[in-house]
C-alpha angles and dihedrals in degrees: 000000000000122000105254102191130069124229135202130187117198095204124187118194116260094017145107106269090084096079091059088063096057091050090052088056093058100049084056084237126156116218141159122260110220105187133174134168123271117242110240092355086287123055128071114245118264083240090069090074094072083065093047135008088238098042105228150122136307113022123162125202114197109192119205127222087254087052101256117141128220109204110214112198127165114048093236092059099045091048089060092037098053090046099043086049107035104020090111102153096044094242092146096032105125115237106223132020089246083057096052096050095053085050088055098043083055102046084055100032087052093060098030107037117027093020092070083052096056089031090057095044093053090042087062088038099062090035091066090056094039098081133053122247145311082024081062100078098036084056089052086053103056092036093050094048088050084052102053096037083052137343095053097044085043089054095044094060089045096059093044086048090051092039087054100052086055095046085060092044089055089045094060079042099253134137111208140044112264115028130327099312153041111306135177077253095075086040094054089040104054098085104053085042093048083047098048086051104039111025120092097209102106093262094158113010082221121082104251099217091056097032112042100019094170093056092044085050092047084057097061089039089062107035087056098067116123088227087050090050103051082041091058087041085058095060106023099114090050104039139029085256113191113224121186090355094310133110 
């Protein structure tokens, strides 16, 4: 059966909004890019609040046959939409209740518990460029000190804690997070764990690839995906996608 509604991803660079479209690839789902540029490498343009009060990334319109439009925002909550509304086949229904409880745990623990981490490191991190020398250095200082009194040895616990969880998944010789298949948890995950692996911005103290090797080799699992893959070749002129596990 066709796809009646129309949807439209308004997509920033280096943000979240690329793992819904590797959701909406695996769904099988068609759907509309809307990219513009960042302001300073990190803000999202004025015009994006004509798309959402708040202006940010990512937002989702769905526009109905009769041409009313559903406006998505928060990645949690699309994720659950798109999959309560055009999950047809029950490729991300959960197969037990137990399963659908630790999904659900992760949709909610991604956003509310290791983004802040990522969010407060890029916020010093951006402080400390913000502002011209010698304050500069003053700013670094502070920041860095915030980071290593907090955000980095937050971080750090986050990604054991995640690394963990998968190395009890292998051992019971499974591949992804909840279960034995795909869930809205490996979509909601991607990107802390993207930005753990591939950010310089101090994110473990730990090298990722020697320290926490199942979630280095859960990396390349996922960014190997075919959907993954036709998601990154999407965006590749606009965004550092990672493909099989490269950048």
């Amino acid at each position: 059966m066709p796809q009646e509604d129309k949807i439209t991803v308004y997509w920033l660079a280096h943000s979240r909004a690329q793992r819904i479209l590797w959701l909406l690839e695996e769904l099988g789902l068609e759907y509309n890019l809307h990219m513009e540029d960042r302001v300073q490498m990190v803000r999202a343009p004025a015009s994006y609040k004509k798309y959402h009060p708040l202006g940010k990334t990512p937002v989702v319109h769905i526009e109905k046959p009769d041409g009313t439009v559903k406006k998505l925002a928060e990645s949690g909550f699309i994720v659950q939409y798109l999959i309560d509304h055009y999950d047809t086949k029950g490729k991300f229904k959960p197969a037990t209740e137990d399963d659908k409880d630790l999904i659900d745990y992760f949709n909610h623990y991604s956003e509310g518990t290791i983004q802040p981490m990522l969010v407060g490191l890029l916020v010093n991190e951006v402080a400390g460029k913000s502002v011209p020398f010698p304050l500069s250095v003053l700013v670094k200082t502070v920041t860095g000190k915030i980071n290593q009194g907090y955000y980095q040895p937050e971080a750090e616990k986050n990604i054991s804690f995640l690394n963990d969880f998968l190395k009890a998944q292998y051992a019971k010789g499974r591949k992804w997070f909840v279960g034995e298949k795909l869930s809205a948890a490996d979509i909601m995950l991607s990107f802390p764990i993207q930005s753990a692996i591939t950010s310089d911005r101090g994110i473990t103290l730990k090298p990722v690839k020697e320290s926490y090797p199942e979630m280095y080799e859960y990396f390349q699992f996922i960014t190997s995906q075919p959907a993954w893959i036709t998601a990154a070749e999407k965006v590749k002129g606009y965004d550092h996608v990672v493909i099989n596990g490269k950048l």
